[in-house]
C-alpha positions in Angstrom: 21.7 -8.4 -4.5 22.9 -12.0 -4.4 21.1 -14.6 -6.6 22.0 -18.0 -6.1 20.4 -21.6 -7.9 21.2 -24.4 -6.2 20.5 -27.7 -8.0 20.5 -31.7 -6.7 19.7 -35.1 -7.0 20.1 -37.8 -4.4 23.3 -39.4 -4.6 25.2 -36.6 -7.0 26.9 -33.4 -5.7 25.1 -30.3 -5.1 25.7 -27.5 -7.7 25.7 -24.2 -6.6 25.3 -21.4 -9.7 25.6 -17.7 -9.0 25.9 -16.2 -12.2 22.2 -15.2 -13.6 21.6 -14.4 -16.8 17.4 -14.1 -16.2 14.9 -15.1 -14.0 11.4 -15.4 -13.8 9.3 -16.4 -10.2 5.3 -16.4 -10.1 3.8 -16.9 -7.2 -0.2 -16.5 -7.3 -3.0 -17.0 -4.3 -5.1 -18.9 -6.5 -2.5 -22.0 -8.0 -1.2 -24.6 -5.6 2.8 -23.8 -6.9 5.0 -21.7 -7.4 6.9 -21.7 -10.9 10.5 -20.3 -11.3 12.2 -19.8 -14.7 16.0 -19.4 -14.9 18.9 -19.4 -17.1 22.2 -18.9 -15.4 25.9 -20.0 -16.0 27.8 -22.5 -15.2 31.5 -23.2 -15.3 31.8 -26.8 -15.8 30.0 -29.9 -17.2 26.8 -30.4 -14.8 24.9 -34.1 -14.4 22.5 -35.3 -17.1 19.3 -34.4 -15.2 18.7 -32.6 -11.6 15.6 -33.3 -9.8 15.4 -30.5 -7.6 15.9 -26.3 -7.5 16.4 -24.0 -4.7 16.3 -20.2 -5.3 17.8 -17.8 -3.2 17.8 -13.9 -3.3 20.3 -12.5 -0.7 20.2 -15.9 0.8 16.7 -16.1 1.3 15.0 -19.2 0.2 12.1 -18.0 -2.4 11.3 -21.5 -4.6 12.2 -24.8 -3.7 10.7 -27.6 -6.0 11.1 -30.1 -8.8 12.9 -29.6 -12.1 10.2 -30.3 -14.8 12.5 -29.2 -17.5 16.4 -28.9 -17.7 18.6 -27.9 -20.8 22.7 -27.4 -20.8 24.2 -25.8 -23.8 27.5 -24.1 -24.8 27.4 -21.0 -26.7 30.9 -19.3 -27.6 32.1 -21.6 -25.0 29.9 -20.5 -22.3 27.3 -23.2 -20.4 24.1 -22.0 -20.0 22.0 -24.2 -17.9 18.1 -23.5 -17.9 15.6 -25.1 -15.6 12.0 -24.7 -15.2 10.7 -25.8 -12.0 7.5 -25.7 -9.8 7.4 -25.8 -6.0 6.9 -29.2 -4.3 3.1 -28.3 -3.4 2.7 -28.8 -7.2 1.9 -32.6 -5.8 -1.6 -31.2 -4.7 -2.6 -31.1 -8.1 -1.0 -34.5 -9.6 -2.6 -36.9 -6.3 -5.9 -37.8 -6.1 -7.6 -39.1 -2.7 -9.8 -41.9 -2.6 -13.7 -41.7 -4.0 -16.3 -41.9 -1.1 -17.6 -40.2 2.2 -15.2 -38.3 4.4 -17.5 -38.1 7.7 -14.6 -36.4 9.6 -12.2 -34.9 6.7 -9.4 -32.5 9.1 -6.5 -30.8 7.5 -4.1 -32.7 9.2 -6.0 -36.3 7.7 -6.2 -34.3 4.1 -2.2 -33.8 4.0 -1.0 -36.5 5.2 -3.0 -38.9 2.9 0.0 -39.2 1.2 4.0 -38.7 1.7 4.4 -35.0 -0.2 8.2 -34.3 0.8 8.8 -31.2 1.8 5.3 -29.7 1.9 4.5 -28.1 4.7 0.8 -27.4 6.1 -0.8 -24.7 9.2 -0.8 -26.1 12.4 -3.6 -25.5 15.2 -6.4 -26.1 12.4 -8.4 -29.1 13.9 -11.7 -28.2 12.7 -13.2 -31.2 11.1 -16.0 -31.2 8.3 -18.2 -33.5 6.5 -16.9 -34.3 2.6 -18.1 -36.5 -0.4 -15.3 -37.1 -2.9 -16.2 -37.4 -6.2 -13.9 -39.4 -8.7 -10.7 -38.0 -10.0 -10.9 -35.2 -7.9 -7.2 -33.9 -6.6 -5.9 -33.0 -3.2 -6.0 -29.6 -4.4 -9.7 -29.3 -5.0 -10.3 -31.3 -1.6 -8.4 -28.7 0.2 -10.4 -26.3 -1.9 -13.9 -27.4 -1.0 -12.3 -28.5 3.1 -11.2 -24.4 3.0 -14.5 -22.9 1.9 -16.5 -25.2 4.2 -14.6 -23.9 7.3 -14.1 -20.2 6.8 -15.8 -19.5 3.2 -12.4 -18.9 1.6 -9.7 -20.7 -0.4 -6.3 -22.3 0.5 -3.0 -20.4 -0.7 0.7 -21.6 -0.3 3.3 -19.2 1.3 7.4 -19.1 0.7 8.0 -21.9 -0.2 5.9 -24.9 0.2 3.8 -23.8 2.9 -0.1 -24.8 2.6 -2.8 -22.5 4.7 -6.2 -22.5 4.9 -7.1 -19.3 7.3 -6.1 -15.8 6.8 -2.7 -14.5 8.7 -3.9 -13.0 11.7 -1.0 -10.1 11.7 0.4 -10.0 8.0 3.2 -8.7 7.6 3.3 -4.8 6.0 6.0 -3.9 3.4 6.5 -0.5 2.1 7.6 0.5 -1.2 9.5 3.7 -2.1 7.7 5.5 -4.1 11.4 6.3 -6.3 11.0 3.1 -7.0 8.0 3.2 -8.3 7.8 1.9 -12.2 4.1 2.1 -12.5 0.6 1.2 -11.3 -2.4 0.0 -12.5 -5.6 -1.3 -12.1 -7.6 -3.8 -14.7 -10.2 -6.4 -14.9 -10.8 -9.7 -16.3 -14.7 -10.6 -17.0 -14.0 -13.9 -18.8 -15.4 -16.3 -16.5 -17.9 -14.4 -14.7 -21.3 -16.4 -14.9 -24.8 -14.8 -13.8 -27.1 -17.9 -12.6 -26.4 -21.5 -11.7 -28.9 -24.0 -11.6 -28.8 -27.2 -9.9 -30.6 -30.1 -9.7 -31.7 -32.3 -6.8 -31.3 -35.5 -5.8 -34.6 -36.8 -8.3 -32.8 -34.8 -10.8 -35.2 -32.5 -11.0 -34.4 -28.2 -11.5 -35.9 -25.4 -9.8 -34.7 -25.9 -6.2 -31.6 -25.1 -6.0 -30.8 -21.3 -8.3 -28.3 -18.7 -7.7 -28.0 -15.3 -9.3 -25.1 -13.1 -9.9 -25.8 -9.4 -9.2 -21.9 -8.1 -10.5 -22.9 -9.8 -14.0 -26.5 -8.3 -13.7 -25.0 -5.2 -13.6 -22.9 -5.6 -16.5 -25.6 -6.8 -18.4 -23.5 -10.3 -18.8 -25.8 -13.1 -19.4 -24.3 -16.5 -18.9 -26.1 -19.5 -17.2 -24.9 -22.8 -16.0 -27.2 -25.8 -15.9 -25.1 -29.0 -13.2 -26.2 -32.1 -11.6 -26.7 -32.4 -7.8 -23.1 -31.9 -6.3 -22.7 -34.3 -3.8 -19.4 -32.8 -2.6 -22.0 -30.4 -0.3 -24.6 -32.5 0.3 -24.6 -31.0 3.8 -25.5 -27.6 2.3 -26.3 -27.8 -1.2 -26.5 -24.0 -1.4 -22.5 -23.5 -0.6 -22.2 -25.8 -3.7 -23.7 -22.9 -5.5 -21.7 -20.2 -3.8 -18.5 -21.4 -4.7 -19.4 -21.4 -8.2 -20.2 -17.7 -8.3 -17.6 -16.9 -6.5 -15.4 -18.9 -8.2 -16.4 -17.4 -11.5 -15.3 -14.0 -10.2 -12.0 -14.6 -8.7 -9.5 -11.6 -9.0 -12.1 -9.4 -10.2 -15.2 -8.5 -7.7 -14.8 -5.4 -7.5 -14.3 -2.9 -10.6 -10.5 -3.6 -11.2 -7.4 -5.6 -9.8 -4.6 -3.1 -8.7 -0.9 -3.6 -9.4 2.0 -1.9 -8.9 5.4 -2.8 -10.1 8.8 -1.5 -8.5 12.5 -1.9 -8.9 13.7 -4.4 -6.4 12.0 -6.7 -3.5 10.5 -5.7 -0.4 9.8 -9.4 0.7 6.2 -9.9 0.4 4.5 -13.2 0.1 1.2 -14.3 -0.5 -1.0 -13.0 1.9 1.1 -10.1 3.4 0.1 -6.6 3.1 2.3 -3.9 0.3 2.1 -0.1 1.2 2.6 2.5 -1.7 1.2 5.6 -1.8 -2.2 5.6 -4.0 -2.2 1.4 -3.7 -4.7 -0.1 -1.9 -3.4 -1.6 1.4 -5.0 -5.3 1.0 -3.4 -9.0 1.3 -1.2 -9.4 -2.1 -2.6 -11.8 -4.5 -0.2 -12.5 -6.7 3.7 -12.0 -7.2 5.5 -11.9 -10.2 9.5 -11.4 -9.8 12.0 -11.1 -12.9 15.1 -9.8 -13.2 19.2 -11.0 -13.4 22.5 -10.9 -11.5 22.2 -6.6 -12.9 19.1 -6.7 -11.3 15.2 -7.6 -10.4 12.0 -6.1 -10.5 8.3 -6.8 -8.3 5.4 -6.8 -9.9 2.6 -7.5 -7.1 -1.2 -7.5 -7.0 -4.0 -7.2 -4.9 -7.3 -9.4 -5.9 -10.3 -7.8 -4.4 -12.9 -10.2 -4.9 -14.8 -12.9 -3.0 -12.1 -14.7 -1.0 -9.8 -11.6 -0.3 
């Protein structure tokens, strides 16, 4: 196992480290970035401040995105260098587009609103559908309404700034050993889970638009929402109810969310399918590597809930 940082900023030498102390790398099909956490060491002084990091297992490019935090120290005459970074498709969340009527909104005209360098989107999507922006809304939750409108899901991002909107047609299937195995698990998470949403219409007025939630029914969880006419589906104000629910009950539709965790890395991204005896075969939801140069660990899960 070979880790390798690589960090840069236009117009300074690229620095190559190879010596990892820790590492941490979440990846999740609900958050539009990736977030990688890692110290390693480095054997002479580095530049004030790199902008960007590029992390590679075995030579295989796994984050690639901005430095949001940086530190060099020396302990016992050592450098450690730590950097904190999320993948470029973090921009999704920080732009906004402009307020008003998209008649014709495409996902080609949603990402390339603005110049998000090195973001990558999925090609052959030329669908086109009717949106209303509302104000400070970002390019995330655009995408995010654009998705459900189309197919009735949500966009994910893919290794490593990759943005898709449709499900892969032939994931790709990874088996774990079951030697190394460390554990698996299932669990739940009924925070957010509402029961009925009401909306009102365009007199603001209430009793037209109601939907009820029969997974918090039968937990006996009460918990209604009162919200103004969304004009974001004004097409079909009932999706704007939908997404709500669903919303409320993402990673946990069914009774649990099953995880297993394993010594190494089999190579699965978002979306992909992980094999294990007595683990669910479904599209892996979220990904959480850790480890050092002795070592690394997978933790990945599999969300079955509305937009699986």
């Amino acid at each position: 196992m070979n880790i390798k940082l690589t960090i840069s900023r236009d117009g300074t030498p690229t620095v190559n480290l190879t010596d990892c102390i820790s590492f941490s790398l979440v990846r999740d099909r609900y958050l539009p970035y990736a977030t990688l956490r890692a110290t390693m060491i480095a054997t002479r002084s580095l530049y004030i401040y790199p902008c960007r990091a590029q992390f590679y297992l075995d030579d295989a490019l796994l984050h690639d995105g901005i430095i949001e935090q940086y530190s060099s120290e020396i302990r016992d005459n050592i450098r450690f260098v730590t950097v904190v970074s999320r993948s470029f498709t973090s921009a999704l969340m920080h732009n906004q587009p402009k307020p008003g009527l998209y008649p014709a909104a495409t996902l080609e005209s949603l990402m390339t609103m603005y110049h998000l360098p090195n973001v990558t989107y999925e090609t052959g999507v030329t669908e086109s559908r009717y949106m209303f922006v509302k104000e400070n809304t970002s390019m995330w939750e655009m995408l995010n309404h654009y998705t459900y409108q189309l197919n009735g899901s949500l966009p994910y991002i893919t290794v490593p700034n990759h943005v898709r909107v449709t499900p892969k047609e032939q994931p790709p299937a990874y088996t774990v050993p079951a030697v190394k195995v460390i554990c698996k698990g299932e669990c739940t998470d009924l925070r957010r889970i509402i029961s009925r949403i009401d909306m009102a219409d365009a007199a603001g007025e209430y009793g037209t638009y109601t939907s009820t939630n029969a997974e918090a029914t039968q937990r006996s969880i009460t918990r209604v929402k009162q919200i103004a006419l969304d004009r974001t589906y004004l097409s079909n104000p009932q999706q704007a109810l939908d997404i709500r629910i669903k919303r409320s009950m993402q990673k946990m539709h069914a009774e649990y969310i099953e995880y297993i965790e394993y010594i190494g890395y089999c190579g699965e991204d978002i979306g992909d399918a992980l094999v294990c005896a007595g683990f669910t075969q479904g599209a892996v939801g979220r990904i959480e590597l850790s480890g050092s140069g002795e070592g690394l660990r997978t933790k990945s899960w599999y969300y079955d809930d509305p937009f699986s």
